[in-house]
N, C-alpha and C positions, 0 to 999 in steps of 0.2 A: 903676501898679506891676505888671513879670509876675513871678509866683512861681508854683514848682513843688512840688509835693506829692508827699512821696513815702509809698508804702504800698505792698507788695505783697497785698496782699486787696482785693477787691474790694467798693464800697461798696455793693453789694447783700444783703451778707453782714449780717444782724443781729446787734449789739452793740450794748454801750452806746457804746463808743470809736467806732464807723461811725456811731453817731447824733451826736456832737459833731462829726465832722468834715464828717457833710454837711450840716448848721446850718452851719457855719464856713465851708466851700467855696458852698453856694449863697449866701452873706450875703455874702461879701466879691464873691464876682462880681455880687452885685445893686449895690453901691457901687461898682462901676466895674475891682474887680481883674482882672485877666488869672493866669487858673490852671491849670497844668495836673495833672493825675492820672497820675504816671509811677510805675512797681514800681522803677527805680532811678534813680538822677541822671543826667538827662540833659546833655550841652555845649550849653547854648544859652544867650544873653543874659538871664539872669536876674537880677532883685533879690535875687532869697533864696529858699532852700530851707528849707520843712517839713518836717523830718524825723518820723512818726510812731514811737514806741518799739517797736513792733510790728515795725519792721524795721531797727531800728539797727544790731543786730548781724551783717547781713546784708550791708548794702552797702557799697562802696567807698568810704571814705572820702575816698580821694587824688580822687575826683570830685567831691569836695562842695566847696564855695568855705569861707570861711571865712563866711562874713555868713550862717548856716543858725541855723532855730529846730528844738530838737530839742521834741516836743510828747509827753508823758508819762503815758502811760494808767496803765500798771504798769512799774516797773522790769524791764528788760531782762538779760539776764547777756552782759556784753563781753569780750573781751581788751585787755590792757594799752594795747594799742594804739589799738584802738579808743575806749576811755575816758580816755585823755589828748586826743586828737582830741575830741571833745566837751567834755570838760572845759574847753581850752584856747581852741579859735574857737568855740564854741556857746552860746546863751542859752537858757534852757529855759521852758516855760509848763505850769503842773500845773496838775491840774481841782482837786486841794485841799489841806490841809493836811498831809496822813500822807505824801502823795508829796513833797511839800516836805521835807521833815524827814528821809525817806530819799536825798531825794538829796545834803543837807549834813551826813548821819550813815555812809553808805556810800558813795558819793562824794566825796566831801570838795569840794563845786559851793559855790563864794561863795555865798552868801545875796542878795546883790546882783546874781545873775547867775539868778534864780528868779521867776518871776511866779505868781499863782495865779488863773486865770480858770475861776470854777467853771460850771456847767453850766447850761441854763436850762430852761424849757418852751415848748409851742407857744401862745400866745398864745389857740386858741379850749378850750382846755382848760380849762374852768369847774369850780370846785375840786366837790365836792360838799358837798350842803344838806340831803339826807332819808337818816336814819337808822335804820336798825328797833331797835326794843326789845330786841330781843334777836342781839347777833352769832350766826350760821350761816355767812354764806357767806366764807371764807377766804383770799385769794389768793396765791399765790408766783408772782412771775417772775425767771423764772433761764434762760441754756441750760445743756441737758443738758451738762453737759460738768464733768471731776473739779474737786473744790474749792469745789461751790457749797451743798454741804450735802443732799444729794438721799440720804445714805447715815442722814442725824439726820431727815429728813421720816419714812422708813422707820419708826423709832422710834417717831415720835409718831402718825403715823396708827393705828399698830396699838394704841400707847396710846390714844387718844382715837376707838376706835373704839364705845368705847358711848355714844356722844355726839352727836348729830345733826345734824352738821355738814358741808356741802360745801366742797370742796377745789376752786379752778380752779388749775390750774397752767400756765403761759403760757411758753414757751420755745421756741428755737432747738434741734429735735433732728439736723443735718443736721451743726455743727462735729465730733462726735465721732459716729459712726454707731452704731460697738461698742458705749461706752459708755453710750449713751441708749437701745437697744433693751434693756441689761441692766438700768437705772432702769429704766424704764417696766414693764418684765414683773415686777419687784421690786416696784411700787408695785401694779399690780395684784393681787397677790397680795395686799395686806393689806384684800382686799377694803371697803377704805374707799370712801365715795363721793367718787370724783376725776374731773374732767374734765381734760382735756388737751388744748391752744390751743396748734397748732403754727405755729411763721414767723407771726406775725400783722404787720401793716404796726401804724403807729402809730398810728393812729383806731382800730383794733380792737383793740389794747390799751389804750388810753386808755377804751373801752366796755365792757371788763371788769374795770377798775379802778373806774371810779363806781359799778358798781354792785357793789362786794363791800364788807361789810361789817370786813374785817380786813387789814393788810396783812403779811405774815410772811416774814422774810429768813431762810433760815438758812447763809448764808454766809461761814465764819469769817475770811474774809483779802475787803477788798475795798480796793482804790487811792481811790475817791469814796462807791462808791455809788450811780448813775444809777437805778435805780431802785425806791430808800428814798425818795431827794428827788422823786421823781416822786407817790408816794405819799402821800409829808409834807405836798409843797403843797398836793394835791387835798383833804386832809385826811382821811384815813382812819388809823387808828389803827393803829399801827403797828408791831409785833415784831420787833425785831432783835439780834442779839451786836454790840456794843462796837464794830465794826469801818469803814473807811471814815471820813468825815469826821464822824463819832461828837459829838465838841465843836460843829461846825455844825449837828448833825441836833439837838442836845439843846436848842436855843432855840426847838422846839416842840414844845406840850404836847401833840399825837398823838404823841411819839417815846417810848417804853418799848423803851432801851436796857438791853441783861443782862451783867454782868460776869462771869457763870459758861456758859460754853458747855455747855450739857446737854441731855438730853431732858428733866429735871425740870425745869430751868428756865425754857425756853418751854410744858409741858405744863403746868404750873402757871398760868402766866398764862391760855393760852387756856382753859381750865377754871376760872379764877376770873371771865374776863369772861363765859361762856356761863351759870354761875351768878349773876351776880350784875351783872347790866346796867346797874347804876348806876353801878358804879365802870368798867365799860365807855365808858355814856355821856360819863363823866369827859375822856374820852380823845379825844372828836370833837372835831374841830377844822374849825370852822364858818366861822370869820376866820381866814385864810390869811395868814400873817404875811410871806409871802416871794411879791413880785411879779415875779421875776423872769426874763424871757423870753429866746428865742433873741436876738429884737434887742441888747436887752444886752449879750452876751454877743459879740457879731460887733460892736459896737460897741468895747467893752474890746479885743477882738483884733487889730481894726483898728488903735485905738490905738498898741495895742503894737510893730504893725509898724511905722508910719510915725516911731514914735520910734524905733523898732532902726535905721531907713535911717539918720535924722538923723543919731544919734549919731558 
């Protein structure tokens, strides 16, 4: 089968969206697909087009065949035009169930016409097993960039600065340049103990994740979630707002989901587990209840294709 991939970003660019697709693109061409990596639709003899939502709005529809899978990070904002062409010749594939739900609540996308193939991990990523007595060391990974809650970190460091705990914070500062120089000189100012782990490949954040003691999102809008689930399976306890596939994060008991987005309400937690390490311990999660890997997941996707040709 040759299919074409389309994206105008480059997959060298860290995201969570550029880590599913290049799971997705090295996995189908280890099974034999033929794929290529174009910014817009190219005329050549293809099976099918992938369309990433990252550029839907972008390209030419009148190039796209009809047999295209539109693949759905976040919801995109279209013209009329644009979103009857998808609507009409397009099948879609979402990492979970919120994007599901906005695409046949804002969209109005058949239900039947929706897949949901969620996300996996790498396979040498062994969950963690040693725990300290007492959480200290904190972790957020996010990139810099608006929306991911970098303005409520502010908040709580400064609150939680008589407290003896380290901060790593692990992101991408390079998508927004502006805005992550003005985080970052913001964060230092609240003179909290913070490190910062820029562009890391994924073993070096997978190395900074085993070994932190806490896992904390404070990201009020998220499509899945990449890496909550990254956190959840390693098992590390885990702080997040409601947000994201929330219903799928809450069948493990590291996941301490908050219905109120506040600084009181993650500075309370992380100040009740620093005190009080039992109800902490409470929250390690030793048996990693979700095995599920990149294979998986290029397996399901494969699936999906060779039934879209069928059909």
């Amino acid at each position: 089968m040759k299919l074409q991939f389309i994206n105008n970003i480059s997959l060298d660019v860290i995201s969570g969206g550029n880590i599913y697709n290049t799971a997705i693109i090295e996995g189908l061409r280890q099974k034999g697909f033929e794929i290529d990596y174009n910014a817009s639709p190219v005329d050549k003899d293809y099976d099918m087009s992938i369309v990433d939502s990252l550029c839907m709005n972008e390209i030419d529809t009148n190039r796209l065949k009809h047999n295209s899978i539109a693949l759905i990070h976040q919801l995109p904002k279209l013209r009329t035009d644009q979103l009857n062409f998808y609507r009409t010749h397009t099948k879609f594939i979402v990492t979970g169930e919120p994007t599901k739900q906005e695409l046949i609540t804002h969209w109005q996308i058949n239900e039947n016409n929706i897949s949901i193939i969620r996300p996996g991990l790498h396979e040498y990523w062994k969950p963690k097993t040693a725990y300290e007595d007492q959480p200290k060391r904190i972790i957020i990974v996010s990139n810099f960039i608006q929306n991911k809650g970098f303005e409520m970190a502010i908040q709580i460091l400064k609150r939680l600065n008589h407290l003896d705990l380290k901060f790593d914070i692990v992101g991408n500062n390079k998508l927004d340049k502006v805005y992550a120089k003005t985080i970052i000189k913001s964060i230092q100012h609240t003179n909290a103990n913070v490190t910062f782990h820029f562009n890391l490949n994924q073993q070096e954040v997978y190395n900074q994740l085993i070994e932190s003691d806490i896992f904390l999102s404070l990201s009020k809008s998220e499509s899945f979630g990449m890496a909550i689930f990254e956190a959840l399976v390693l098992g590390l306890p885990c702080i997040t707002y409601k947000t994201g596939d929330y219903n799928y994060f809450s069948s493990y008991p590291n996941y301490v989901g908050l219905d109120d987005y506040s600084e009181n309400s993650f500075s309370e937690v992380l100040e009740g587990w620093n005190t009080n390490p039992e109800h902490y311990k409470s929250h390690c999660n030793t048996m990693s209840q979700n095995k599920r890997h990149w294979k998986h997941v290029v397996d399901e996707f494969s699936m999906h294709l060779t039934n879209t040709i069928t059909c």
